[in-house]
RODO-2510 file (C-alpha; in nm, 4 decimals, decimal comma):
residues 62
     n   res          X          Y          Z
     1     x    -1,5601     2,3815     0,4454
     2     x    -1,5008     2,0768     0,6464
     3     x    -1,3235     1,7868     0,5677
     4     x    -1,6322     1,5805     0,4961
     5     x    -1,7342     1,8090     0,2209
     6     x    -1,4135     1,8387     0,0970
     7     x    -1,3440     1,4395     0,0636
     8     x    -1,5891     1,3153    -0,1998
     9     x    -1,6246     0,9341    -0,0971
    10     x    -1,9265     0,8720    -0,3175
    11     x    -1,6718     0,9126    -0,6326
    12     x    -1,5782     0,6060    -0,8225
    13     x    -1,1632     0,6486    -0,8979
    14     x    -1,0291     0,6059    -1,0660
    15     x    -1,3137     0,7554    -1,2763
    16     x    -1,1499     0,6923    -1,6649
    17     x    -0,9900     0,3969    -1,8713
    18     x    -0,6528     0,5989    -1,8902
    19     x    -0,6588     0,6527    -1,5533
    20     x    -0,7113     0,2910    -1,4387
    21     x    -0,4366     0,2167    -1,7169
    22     x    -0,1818     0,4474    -1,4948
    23     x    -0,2625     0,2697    -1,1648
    24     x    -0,2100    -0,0811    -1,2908
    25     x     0,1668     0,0210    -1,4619
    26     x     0,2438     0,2371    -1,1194
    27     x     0,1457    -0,1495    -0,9656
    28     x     0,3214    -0,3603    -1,1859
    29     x     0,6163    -0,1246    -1,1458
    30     x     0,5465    -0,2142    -0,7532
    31     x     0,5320    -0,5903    -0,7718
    32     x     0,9002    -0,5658    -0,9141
    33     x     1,0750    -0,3574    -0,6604
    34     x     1,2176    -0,5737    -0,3598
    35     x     0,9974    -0,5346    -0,0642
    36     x     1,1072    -0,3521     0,2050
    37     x     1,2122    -0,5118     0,5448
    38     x     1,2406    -0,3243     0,8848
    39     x     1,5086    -0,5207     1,1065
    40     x     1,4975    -0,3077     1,4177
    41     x     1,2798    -0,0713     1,5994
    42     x     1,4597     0,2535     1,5219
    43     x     1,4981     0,2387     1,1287
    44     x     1,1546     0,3314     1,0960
    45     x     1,1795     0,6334     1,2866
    46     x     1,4637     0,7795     1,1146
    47     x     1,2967     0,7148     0,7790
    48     x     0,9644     0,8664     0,8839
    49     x     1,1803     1,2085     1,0178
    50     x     1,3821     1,2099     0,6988
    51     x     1,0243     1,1873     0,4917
    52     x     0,8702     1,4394     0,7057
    53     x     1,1472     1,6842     0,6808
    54     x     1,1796     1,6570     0,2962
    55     x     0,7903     1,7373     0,2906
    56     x     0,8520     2,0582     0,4768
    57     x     1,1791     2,1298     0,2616
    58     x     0,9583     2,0920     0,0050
    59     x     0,6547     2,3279     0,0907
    60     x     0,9145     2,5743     0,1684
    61     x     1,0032     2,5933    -0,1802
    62     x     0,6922     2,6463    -0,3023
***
């Protein structure tokens, strides 16, 4: 199966009420968090490894 037949771009989402419900709390929620600010060039780095390895901790697990 390729990856065009697996991504189904042709589907409205989300597809119910409840669903679009979810998505605006989960934004609201957003809107009230402080944004986050990068101040130099190698902060963003470290944050990406640290995400990247807690993805792999976590597939490990499963």
């Amino acid at each position: 199966m390729t990856r065009e037949q697996k991504l189904d771009t042709k589907k409205l989402w989300p597809s119910s009420e409840e669903e679009l419900a979810q998505v605006r709390r989960f934004n609201k929620t957003l809107a009230r968090l402080p944004r986050f600010r990068i101040r130099n060039r190698v902060a963003p780095l470290v944050i990406q490894a640290l995400l990247r390895v807690g993805q792999v901790g976590g597939a490990f697990k499963l």
